[in-house]
N, CA and C atoms as an extended XYZ file, in Angstrom:
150
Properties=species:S:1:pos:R:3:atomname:S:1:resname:S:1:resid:I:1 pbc="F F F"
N       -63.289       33.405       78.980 N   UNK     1
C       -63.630       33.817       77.631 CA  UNK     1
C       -62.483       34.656       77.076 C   UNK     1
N       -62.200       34.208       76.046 N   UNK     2
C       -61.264       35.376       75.443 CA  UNK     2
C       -61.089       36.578       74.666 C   UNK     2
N       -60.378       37.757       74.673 N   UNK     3
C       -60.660       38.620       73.916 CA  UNK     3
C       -60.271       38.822       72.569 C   UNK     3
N       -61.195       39.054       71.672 N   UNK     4
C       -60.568       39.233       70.447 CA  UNK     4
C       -59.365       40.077       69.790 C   UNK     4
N       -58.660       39.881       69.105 N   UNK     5
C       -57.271       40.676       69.080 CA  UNK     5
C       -57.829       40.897       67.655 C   UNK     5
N       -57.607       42.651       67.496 N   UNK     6
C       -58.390       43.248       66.363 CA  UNK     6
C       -56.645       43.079       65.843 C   UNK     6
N       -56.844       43.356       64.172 N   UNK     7
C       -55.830       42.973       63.129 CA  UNK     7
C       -55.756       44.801       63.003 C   UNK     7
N       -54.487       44.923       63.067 N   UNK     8
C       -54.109       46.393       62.804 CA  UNK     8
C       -55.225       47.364       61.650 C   UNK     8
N       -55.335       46.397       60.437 N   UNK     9
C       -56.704       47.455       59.490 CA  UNK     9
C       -57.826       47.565       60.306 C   UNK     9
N       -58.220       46.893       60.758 N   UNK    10
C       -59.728       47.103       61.297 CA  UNK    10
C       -59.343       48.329       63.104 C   UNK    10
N       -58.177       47.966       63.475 N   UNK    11
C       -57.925       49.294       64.316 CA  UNK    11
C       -57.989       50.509       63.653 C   UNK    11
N       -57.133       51.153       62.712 N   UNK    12
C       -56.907       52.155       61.715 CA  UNK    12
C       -58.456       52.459       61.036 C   UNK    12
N       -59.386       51.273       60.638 N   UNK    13
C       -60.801       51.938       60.008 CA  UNK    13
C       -61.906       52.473       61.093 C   UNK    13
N       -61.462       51.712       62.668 N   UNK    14
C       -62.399       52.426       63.760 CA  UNK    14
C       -61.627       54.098       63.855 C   UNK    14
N       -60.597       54.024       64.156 N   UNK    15
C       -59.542       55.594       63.717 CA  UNK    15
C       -60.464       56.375       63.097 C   UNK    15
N       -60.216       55.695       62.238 N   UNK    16
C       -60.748       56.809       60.856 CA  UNK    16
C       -62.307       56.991       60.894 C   UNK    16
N       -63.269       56.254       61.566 N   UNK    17
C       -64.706       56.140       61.918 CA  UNK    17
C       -64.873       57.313       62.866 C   UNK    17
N       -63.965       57.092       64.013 N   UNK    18
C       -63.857       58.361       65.002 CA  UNK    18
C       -63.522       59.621       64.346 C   UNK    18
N       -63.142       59.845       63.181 N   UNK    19
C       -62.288       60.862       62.869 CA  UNK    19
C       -63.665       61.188       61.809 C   UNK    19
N       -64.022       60.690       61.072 N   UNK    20
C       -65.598       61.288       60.648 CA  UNK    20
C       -66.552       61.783       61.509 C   UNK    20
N       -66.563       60.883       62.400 N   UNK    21
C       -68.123       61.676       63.355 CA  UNK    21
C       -67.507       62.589       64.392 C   UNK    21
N       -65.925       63.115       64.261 N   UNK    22
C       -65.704       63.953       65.233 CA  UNK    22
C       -66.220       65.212       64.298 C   UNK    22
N       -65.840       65.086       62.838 N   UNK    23
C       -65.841       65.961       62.083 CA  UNK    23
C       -67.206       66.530       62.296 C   UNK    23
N       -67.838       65.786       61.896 N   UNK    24
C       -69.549       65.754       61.839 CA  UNK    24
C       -70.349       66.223       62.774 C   UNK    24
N       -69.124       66.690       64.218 N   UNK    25
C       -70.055       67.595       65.279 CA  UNK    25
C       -69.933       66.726       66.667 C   UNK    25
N       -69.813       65.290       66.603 N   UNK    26
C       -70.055       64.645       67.984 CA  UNK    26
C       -68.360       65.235       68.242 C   UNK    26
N       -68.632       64.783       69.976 N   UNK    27
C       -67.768       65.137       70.822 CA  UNK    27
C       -67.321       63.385       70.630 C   UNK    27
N       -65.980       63.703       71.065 N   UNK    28
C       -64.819       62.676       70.859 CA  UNK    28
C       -65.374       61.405       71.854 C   UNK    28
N       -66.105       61.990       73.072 N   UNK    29
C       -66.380       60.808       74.019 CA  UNK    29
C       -67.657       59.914       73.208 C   UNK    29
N       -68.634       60.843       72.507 N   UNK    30
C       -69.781       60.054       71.986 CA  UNK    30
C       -68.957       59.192       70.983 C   UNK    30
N       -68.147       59.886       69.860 N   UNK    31
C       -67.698       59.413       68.929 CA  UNK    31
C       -66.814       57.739       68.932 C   UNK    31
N       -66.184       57.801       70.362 N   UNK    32
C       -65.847       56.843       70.833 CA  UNK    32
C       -66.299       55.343       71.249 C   UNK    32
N       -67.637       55.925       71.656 N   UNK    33
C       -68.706       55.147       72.871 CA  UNK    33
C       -69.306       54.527       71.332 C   UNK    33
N       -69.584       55.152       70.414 N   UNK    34
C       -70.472       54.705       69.357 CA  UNK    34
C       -69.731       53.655       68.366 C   UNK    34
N       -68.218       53.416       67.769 N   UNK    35
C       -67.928       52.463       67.611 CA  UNK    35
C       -67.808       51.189       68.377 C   UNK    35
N       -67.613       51.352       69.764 N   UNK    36
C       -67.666       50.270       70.670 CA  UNK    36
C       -66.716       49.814       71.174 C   UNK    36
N       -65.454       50.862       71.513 N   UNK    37
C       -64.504       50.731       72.207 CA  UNK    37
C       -64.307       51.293       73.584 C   UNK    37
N       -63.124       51.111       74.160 N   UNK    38
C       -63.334       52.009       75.082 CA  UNK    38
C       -62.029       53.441       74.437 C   UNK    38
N       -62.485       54.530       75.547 N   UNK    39
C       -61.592       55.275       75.340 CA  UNK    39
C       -59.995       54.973       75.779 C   UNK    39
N       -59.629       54.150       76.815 N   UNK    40
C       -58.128       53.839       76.449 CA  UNK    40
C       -57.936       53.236       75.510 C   UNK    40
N       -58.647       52.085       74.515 N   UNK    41
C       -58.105       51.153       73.630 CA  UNK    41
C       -58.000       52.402       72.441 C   UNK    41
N       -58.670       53.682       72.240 N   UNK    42
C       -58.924       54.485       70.997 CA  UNK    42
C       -57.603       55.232       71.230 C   UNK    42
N       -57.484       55.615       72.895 N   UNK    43
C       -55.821       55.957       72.711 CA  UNK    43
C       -54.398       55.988       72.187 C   UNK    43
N       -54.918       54.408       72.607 N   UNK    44
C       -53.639       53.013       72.420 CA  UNK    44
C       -53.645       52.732       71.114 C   UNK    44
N       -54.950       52.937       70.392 N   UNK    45
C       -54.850       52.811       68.807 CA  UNK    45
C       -53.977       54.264       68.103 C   UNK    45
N       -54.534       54.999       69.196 N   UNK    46
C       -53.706       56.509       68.519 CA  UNK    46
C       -52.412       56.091       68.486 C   UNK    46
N       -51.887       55.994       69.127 N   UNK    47
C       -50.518       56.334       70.010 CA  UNK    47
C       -49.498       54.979       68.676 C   UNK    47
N       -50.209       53.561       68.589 N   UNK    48
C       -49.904       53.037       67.749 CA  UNK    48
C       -49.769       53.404       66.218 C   UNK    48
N       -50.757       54.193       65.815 N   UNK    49
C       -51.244       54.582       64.715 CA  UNK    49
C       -49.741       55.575       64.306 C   UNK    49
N       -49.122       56.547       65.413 N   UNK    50
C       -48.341       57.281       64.304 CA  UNK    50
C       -46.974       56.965       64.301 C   UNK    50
């Protein structure tokens, strides 16, 4: 089965999803777990992102 290869916007709007509900009080691991990534790919989006 193969994995889907997310298109750079839709990486950058989970970013920015994490970056609201960190605001909003959750801890970075919930905030993570709740878009549906894992925490290395939210890394790897960081690390891309700047």
């Amino acid at each position: 089965m193969m994995r889907k290869k997310q298109k750079h916007e839709e990486i950058v709007a989970k970013l920015r999803q994490v970056d609201v509900l960190v605001l909003q009080g959750r801890p970075l691991a919930e905030a993570i777990r709740t878009i549906g990534v894992t925490a290395l790919a939210y890394y790897r989006g960081c690390k891309e992102r700047v």
